[in-house]
C-alpha positions as CSV (number, residue, x, y, z in Angstrom):
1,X,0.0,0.0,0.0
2,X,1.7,3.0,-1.4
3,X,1.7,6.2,1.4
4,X,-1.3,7.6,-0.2
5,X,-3.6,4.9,-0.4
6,X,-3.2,4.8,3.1
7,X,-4.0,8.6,3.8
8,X,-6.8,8.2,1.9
9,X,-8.1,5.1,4.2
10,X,-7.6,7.3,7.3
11,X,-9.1,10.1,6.3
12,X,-11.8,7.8,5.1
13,X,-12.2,6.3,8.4
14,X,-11.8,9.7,9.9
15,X,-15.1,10.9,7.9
16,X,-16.9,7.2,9.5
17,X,-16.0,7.8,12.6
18,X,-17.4,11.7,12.4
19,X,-20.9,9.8,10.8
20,X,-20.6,6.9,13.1
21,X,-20.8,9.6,16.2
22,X,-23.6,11.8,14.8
23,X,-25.8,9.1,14.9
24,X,-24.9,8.1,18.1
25,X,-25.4,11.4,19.1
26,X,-28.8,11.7,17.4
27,X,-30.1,8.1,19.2
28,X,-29.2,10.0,22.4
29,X,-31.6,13.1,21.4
30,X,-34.3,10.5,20.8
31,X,-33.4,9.4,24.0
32,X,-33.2,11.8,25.8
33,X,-36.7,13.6,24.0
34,X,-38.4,9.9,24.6
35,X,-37.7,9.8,28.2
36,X,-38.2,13.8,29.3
37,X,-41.0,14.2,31.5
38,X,-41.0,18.1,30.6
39,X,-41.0,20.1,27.7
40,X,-37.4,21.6,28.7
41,X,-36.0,17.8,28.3
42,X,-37.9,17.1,24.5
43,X,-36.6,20.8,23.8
44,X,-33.1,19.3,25.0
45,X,-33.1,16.0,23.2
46,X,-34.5,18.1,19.8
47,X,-31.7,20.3,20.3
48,X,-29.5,17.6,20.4
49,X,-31.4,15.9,17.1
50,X,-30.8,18.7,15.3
51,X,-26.9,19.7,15.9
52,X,-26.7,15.9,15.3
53,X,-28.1,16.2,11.9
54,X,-25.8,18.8,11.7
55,X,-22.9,17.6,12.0
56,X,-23.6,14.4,9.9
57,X,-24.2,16.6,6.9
58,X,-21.3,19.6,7.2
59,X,-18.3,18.3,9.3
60,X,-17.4,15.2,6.7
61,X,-18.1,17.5,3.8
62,X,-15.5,20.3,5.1
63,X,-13.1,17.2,6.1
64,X,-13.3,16.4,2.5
65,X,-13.1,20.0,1.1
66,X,-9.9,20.8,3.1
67,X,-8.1,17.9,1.8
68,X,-9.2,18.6,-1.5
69,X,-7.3,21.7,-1.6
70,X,-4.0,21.5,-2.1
71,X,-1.4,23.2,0.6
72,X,0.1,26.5,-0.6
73,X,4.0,26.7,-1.9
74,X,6.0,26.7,0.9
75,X,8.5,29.8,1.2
């Protein structure tokens, strides 16, 4: 496996690991919204939902765009 092939598997597993934990992170919302006995705790767990969601859709997409772009000239 040549040095690149395996910089592109980490960053790979990298972006996984960022979607692996949003989702975690949503389940936790749910449970957290399932399980509130007050409106302040389903507030809480949607908050949670929602920056969740979040950061499943924009965090692996800027990963990806700031390795796409290549590293200015060094002086």
């Amino acid at each position: 496996m040549t040095p690149d092939d395996a910089r592109a598997r980490n960053r790979y597993y990298a972006m996984s690991a960022v979607n692996i934990l949003a989702t975690a992170g949503a389940v936790f919302g749910l449970v957290i919204a399932g399980r509130s006995n007050s409106w302040a705790g389903s507030v809480m767990g949607g908050a949670i939902i929602l920056s969740s969601l979040y950061m499943m859709y924009v965090v692996p997409r800027a990963m990806a765009r700031r390795w796409k772009t290549p590293a200015p000239p060094e002086a």
